[in-house]
C-alpha positions in Angstrom: 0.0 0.0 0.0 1.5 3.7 -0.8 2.9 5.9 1.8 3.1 9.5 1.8 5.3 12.1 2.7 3.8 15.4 3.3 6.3 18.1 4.3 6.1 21.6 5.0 9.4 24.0 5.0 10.1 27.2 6.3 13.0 28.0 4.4 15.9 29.7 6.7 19.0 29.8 4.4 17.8 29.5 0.5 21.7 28.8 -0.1 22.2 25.8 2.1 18.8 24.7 1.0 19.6 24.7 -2.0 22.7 22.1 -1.8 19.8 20.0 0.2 17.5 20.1 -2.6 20.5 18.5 -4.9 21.4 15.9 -2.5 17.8 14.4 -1.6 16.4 13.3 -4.8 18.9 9.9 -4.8 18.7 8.7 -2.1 14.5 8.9 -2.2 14.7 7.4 -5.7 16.7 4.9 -4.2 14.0 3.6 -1.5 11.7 3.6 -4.5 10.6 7.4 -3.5 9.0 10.2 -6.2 8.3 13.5 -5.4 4.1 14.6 -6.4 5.1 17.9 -5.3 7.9 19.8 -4.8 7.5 23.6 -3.9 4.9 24.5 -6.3 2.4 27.4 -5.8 0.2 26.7 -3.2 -3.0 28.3 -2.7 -5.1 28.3 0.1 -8.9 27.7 -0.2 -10.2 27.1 3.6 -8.3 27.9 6.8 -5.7 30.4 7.9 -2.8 28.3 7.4 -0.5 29.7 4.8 2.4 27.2 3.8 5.8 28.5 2.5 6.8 25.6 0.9 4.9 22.1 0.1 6.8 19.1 -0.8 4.8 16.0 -1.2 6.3 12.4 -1.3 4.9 9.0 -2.1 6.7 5.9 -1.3 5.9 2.3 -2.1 4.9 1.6 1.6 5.0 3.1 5.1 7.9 0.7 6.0 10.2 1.5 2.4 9.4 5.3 3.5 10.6 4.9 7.4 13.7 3.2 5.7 14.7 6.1 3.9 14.4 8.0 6.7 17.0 6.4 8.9 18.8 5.3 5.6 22.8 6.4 5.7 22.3 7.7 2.2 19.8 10.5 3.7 21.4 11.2 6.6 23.6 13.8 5.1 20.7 15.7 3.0 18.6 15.4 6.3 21.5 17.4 8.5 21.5 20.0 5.8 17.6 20.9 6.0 17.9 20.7 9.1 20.6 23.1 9.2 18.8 25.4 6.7 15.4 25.0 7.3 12.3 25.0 10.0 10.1 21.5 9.0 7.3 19.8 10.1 6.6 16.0 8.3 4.0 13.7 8.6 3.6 9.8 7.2 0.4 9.0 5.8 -0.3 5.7 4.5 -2.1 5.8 1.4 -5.2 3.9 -0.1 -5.2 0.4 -1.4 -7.8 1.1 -4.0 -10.2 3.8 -4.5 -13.5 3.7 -2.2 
C-alpha cells in the first residue's frame, strides 16, 4: 500500500537549502521514492494556514518510507535541511484502491 510524505518548510538559508534540494532526490529514488510535489504554488482555499513551501512524497509503503528515513544515504541531506530549514513532516499511508 503507498505511503506518503507530506512536508512543509520554512526555508531559513535559500543557499544551504539549495545544496539539500540536490542531494535528496537519490537517495529517495533509491528507496523507491517520487516526489508529487515539490515547492509549487500553493493556494489556500479554507483555513488560515499559509504554507511557505509544500513538498509532497509517495513511497511504495509506510515501512520502504521509514527506511529512507534512517537510511545512511539520507542522513547527510537530512543534516543539511535541518541546518537550513524549519520542517514539520508527517507519514500518511495511502489507499489500497479507490472507495
Amino acid at each position: 500500500m503507498p505511503a506518503y510524505l507530506v512536508v512543509h518548510v520554512k526555508v531559513q538559508d535559500p543557499i544551504r537549502y539549495e545544496a539539500y534540494k540536490k542531494l535528496a532526490p537519490a537517495s529517495i529514488r533509491q528507496y523507491g521514492g517520487r516526489y508529487l510535489t515539490r515547492g509549487g504554488a500553493v493556494e489556500v482555499l479554507e483555513g488560515d494556514w499559509v504554507p511557505q513551501r509544500l513538498v509532497i512524497l509517495e513511497f511504495p509503503t509506510m515501512e520502504r518510507a521509514k527506511q529512507w528515513w534512517n537510511s545512511s544515504e539520507y542522513a547527510t541531506p537530512n543534516a543539511l535541511r535541518h541546518a537550513s530549514a524549519d520542517s514539520s513532516m508527517v507519514l500518511l499511508e495511502g489507499l489500497d484502491q479507490q472507495p
